[in-house]
C-alpha positions as CSV (number, residue, x, y, z in Angstrom):
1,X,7.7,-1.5,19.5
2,X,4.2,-3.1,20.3
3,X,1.4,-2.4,18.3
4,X,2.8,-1.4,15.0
5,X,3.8,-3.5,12.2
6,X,7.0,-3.3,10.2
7,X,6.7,-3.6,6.2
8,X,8.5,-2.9,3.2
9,X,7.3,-0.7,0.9
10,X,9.3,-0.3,-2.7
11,X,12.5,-0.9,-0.7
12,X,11.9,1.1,2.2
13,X,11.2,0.0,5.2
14,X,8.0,1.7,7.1
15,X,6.1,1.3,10.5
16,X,2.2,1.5,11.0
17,X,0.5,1.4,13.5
18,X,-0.9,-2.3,13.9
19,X,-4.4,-3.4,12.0
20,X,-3.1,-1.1,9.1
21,X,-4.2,-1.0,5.7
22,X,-1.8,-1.5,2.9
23,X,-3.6,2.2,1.9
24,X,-3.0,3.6,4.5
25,X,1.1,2.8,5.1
26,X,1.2,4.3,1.6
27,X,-0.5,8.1,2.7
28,X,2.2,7.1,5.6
29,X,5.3,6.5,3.6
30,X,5.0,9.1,0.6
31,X,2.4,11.4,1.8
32,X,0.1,11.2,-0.9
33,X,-0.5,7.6,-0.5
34,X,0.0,6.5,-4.4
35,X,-0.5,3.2,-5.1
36,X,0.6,3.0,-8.8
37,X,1.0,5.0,-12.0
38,X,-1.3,4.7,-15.0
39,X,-0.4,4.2,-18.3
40,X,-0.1,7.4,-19.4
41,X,2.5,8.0,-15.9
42,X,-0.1,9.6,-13.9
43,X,0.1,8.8,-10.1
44,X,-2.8,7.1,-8.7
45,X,-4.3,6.3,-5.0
46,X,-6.8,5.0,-3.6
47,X,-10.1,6.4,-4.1
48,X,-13.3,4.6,-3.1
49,X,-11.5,2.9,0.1
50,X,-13.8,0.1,-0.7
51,X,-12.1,-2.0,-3.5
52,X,-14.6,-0.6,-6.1
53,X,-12.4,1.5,-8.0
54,X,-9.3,-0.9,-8.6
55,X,-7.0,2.2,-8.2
56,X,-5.4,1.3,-5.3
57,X,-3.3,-2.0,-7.0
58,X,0.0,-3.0,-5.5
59,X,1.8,-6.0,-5.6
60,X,1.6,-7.7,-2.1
61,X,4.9,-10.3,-1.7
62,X,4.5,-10.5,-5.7
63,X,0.4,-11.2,-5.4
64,X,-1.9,-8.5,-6.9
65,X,-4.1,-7.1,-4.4
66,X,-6.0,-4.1,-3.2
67,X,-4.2,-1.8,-0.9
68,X,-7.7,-0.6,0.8
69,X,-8.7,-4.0,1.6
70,X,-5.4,-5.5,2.2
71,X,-4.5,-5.6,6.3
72,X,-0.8,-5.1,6.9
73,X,1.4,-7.4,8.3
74,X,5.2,-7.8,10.0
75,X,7.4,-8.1,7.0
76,X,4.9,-7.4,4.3
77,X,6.8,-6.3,0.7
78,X,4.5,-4.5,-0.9
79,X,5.5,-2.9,-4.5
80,X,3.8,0.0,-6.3
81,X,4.9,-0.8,-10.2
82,X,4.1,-4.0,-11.6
């Protein structure tokens, strides 16, 4: 399927639409678009969609980065708990 890109997200494998953010193939493959837990085992999403905030961590093919500022790309494994 042209202009979407396949990634794999905590073991499951999702489709975005091309140009994706990480962020936003996380609202896409668990509706609330969490990103990571805090300490206390809260869920937590992006929030400032500009990489201010730091909530939006994932691990990106075992790299830290920011979901909101992170484009995806084919074959992408992204994981939300470090």
């Amino acid at each position: 399927m042209s202009g979407h890109t396949l990634l794999n997200i905590d073991g499951h494998l999702v489709r975005v639409k091309a140009g994706s953010s990480v962020a936003a193939a996380l609202r896409v493959a668990g509706g609330m678009g969490v990103a990571r837990t805090s300490v206390s085992g809260q869920p937590r999403a992006p929030f400032c969609g500009m990489g201010v905030c730091q909530e939006c961590r994932v691990l990106v093919d075992g790299r830290r980065r920011l979901a909101c500022q992170t484009v995806c790309i084919e074959g992408m494994r992204v994981e939300t708990t470090e």
